[in-house]
N, C-alpha and C positions, 0 to 999 in steps of 0.2 A: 747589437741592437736589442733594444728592451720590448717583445710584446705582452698583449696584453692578454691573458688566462685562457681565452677561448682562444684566439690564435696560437697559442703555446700547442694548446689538442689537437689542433691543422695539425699542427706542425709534424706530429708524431705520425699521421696516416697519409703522407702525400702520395702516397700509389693510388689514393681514388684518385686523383685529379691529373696522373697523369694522362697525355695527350688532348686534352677537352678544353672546351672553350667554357672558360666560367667567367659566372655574373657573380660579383659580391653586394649584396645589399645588407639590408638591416643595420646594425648598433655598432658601426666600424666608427674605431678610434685608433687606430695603429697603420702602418706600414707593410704590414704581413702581406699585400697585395705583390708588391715586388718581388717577394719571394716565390711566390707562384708562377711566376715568368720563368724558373727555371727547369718548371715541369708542367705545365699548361702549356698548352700551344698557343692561346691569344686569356689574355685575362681582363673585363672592362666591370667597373664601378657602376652602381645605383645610388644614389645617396640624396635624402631631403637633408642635410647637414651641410652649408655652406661655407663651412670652414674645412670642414671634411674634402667635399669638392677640390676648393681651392687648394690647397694642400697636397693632394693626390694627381691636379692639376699639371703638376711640374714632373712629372714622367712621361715621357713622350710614346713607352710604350703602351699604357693605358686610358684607353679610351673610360673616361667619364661623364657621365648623365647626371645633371641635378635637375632636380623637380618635384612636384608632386603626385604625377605618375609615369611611369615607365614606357618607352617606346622603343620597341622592342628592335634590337639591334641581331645584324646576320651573324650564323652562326656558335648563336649560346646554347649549346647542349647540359649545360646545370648550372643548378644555382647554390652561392653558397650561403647560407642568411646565417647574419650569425643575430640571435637571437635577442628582438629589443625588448627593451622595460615595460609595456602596456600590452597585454595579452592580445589587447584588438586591433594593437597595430600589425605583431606579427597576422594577425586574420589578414587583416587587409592588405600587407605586402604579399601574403602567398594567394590572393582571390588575383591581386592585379598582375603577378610576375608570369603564374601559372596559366592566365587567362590569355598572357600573350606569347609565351613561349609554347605551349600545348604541348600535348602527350609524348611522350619519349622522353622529355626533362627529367634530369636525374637533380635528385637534391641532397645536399649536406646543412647539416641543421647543428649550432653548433652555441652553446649559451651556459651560463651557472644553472647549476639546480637551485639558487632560491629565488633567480628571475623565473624561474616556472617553466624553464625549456621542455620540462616533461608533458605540458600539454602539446607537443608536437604530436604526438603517436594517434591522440585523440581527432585532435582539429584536423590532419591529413589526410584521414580517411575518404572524402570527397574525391579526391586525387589518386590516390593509391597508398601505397601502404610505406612508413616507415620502421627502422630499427634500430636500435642505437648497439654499436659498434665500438664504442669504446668510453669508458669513464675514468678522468682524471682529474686531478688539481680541484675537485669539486662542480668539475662541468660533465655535461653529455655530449656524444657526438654521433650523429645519427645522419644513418642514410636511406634515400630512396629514389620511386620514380612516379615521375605523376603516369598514372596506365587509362585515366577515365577523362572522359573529356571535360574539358572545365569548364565553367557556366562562365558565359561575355561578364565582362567588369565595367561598371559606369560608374566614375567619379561623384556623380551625385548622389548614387545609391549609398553613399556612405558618410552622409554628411549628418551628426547628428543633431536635434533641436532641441532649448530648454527658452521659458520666457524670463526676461530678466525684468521687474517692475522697478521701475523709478518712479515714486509718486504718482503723477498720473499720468505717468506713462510707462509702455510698454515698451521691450527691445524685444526681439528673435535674436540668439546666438547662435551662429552655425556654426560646427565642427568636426576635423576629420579626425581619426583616430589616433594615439599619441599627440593629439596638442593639450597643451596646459588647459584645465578647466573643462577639460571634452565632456558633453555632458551634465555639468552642474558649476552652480559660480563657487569659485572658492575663497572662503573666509575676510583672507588678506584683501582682494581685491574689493569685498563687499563693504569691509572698512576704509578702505581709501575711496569707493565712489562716497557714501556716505561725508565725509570729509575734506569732502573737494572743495579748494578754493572758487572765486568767483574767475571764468577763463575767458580769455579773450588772444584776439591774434594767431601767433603763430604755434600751435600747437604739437609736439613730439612724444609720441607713445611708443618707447622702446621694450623690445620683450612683449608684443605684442598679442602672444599667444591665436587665440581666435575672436579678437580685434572687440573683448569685453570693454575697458577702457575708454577705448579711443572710439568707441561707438559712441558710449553714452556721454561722453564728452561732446559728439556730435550732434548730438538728439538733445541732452540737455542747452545746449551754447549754437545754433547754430550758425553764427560766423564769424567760429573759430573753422582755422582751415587744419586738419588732420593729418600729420603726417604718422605712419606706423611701420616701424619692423623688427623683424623676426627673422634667426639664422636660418630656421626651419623653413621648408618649402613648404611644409604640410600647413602649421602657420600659418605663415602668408595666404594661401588660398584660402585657410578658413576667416579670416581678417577680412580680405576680399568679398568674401560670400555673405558675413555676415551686414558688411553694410550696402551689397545689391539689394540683399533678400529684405532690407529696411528702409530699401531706398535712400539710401546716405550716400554724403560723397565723401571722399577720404584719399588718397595716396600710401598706398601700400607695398613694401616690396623687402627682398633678402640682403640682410648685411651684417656681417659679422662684426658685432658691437657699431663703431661707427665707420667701419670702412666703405661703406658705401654712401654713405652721408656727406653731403655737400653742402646745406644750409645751417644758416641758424634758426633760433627760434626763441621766442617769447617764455613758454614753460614746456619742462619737462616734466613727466608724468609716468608712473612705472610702477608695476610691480615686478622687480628684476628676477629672472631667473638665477636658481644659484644647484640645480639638480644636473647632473648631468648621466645618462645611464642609473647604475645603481650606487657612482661614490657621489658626495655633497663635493660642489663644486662653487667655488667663488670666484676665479681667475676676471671670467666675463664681466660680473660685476663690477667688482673693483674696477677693472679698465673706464667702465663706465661712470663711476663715479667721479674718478678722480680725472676723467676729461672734460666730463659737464659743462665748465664753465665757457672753454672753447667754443661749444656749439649752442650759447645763449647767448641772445642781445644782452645790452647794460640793463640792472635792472629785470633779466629773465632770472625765474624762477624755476628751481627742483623739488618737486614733492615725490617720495617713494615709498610705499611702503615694504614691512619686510618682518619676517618671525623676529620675535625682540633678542634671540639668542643671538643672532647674526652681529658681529661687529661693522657695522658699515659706517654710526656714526666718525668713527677720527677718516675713514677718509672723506666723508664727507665734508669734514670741518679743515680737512687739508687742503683740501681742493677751493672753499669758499670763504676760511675764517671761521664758520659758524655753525651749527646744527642745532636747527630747534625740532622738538616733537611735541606735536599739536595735538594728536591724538595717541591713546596708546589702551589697551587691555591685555589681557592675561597671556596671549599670546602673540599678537604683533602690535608693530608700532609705525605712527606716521613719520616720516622726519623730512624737515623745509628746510630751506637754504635761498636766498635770493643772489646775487654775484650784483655786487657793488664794486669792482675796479674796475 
């Protein structure tokens, strides 16, 4: 079995983990959970990754949690995060895990040094104190224990705001830490609202990040009906939030590319993910490309944008016959498709 660099460094220290009941959270893409079964006494999953979930789903010995925040299950004495991509997300998985496990929680901390794992020693300090215990293959592995009490965790307290202007109008974008765009609009998407078709019907904003898109699809069109998702729980929630907090209405919710999809729809609309952790990931994508026409009416339309490096037009034109690019500059580009059979 092949894992993946930081489970590799588990691998080499399992005496911290034996007899304990561990929580794994953070930036899990492997299987290395099962292995812990045979030196843990109970081992259960955290995970806003829905495919992640699913996946992990089919062991009967691990109990898994997806969501957006963590509810705190009997008997977890540590945690083991193995260390995500966005500095504020690890913040905010260790404000929310340590908030509900409390003092005595031992922790393993476990990432590459160019994901920036070595701000753990820093950011822990609130908690108690960590050390890192072993370095290989270009990661850290560092242990500790929270000794101080943690400050309560509220899900709101971490939402954060920017205003999005559409001519003469105004959005609020909410979002939580690790989603796409946290923070500030980014580029790509600012050129496809800009170059947005005239919308109407049934509308699908996949890759929904914190629900940039499919907001101002809403605000500008208002009756087109919105649909939105995202693998991510964190996602989703900020997708959610952002069209309470604007008063919009929408349908939002977790589905790994279209497995949870059950309509069609008039157009789709996307700025597709293609990041996944720290390698360039396409799999998603493509899936979603090259299903598109399935989940549009006769006649529905695909506009997506994407960096112009990215090959997606042939599947695009696999999928539809065609690929036009309506828009394009120095860095990304738009590309249409309508499904005519």
């Amino acid at each position: 079995m092949s894992y993946s660099t930081p489970s590799q460094v588990v691998a080499r220290q399992l005496a911290y983990f034996e007899g304990k009941h561990i929580l794994l959270a953070g930036e899990l893409e492997d299987t290395f959970a099962t292995e812990l079964l045979g030196t843990a006494k109970s081992v259960s999953i955290f995970t806003t990754n829905l495919a992640y979930a699913n996946q992990m789903r089919r062991y009967d010995s691990i109990t898994v949690q997806f969501g957006e925040s963590y509810t705190a299950m009997p008997n977890v004495d540590m945690v083991l995060l193995y260390w995500p991509k966005a500095k504020a997300e690890a913040e905010f998985l260790l404000s929310m895990l340590m908030a509900s496990l409390g003092q005595g929680t031992e922790i393993v901390v476990v990432g590459e040094n160019r994901s920036g794992v070595r701000s753990i020693e820093k950011m822990f300090t609130p908690y108690g104190k960590v050390t890192k215990f072993d370095s290989a293959r270009r990661c850290g592995f560092y242990w500790g224990q929270c000794i101080n009490e943690p400050a309560p965790f509220t899900l709101d307290d971490w939402y954060k705001s920017y205003p999005l202007h559409l001519g003469e109008h105004t959005l609020t974008i909410r979002s939580l830490p690790g989603v796409f765009s946290h923070g500030e609009l980014d580029v790509g998407s600012k050129l496809l609202l800009e170059t947005l078709p005239s919308l109407n019907g049934e509308i699908f904003d996949f890759g929904c990040g914190a629900g940039v898109i499919g907001a101002a699809i809403k605000l500008l069109y208002p009756k087109a009906s919105i649909t939105m998702v995202d693998i991510s729980a964190l996602a989703v929630a900020s997708a959610r939030e952002t069209l309470r907090f604007n008063q919009l209405e929408g349908n939002v919710y977790a589905s790994d590319v279209y497995s949870e999809v059950t309509s069609k729809f008039d157009h789709i609309v996307s700025n597709p993910p293609f990041h996944a952790g720290l390698k360039t990931h396409y799999a998603a994508t493509e899936t979603f490309l090259q299903r598109a026409p399935e989940f549009l009416n006769r006649q529905g339309q695909l506009t997506v944008v994407a960096n112009s490096f990215l090959r997606y037009p042939p599947f695009i034109e696999t999928a539809f016959g065609h690929c036009d690019t309506p828009a394009k500059n120095n860095k990304f580009a738009i590309y249409h498709a309508v499904k005519t059979a």
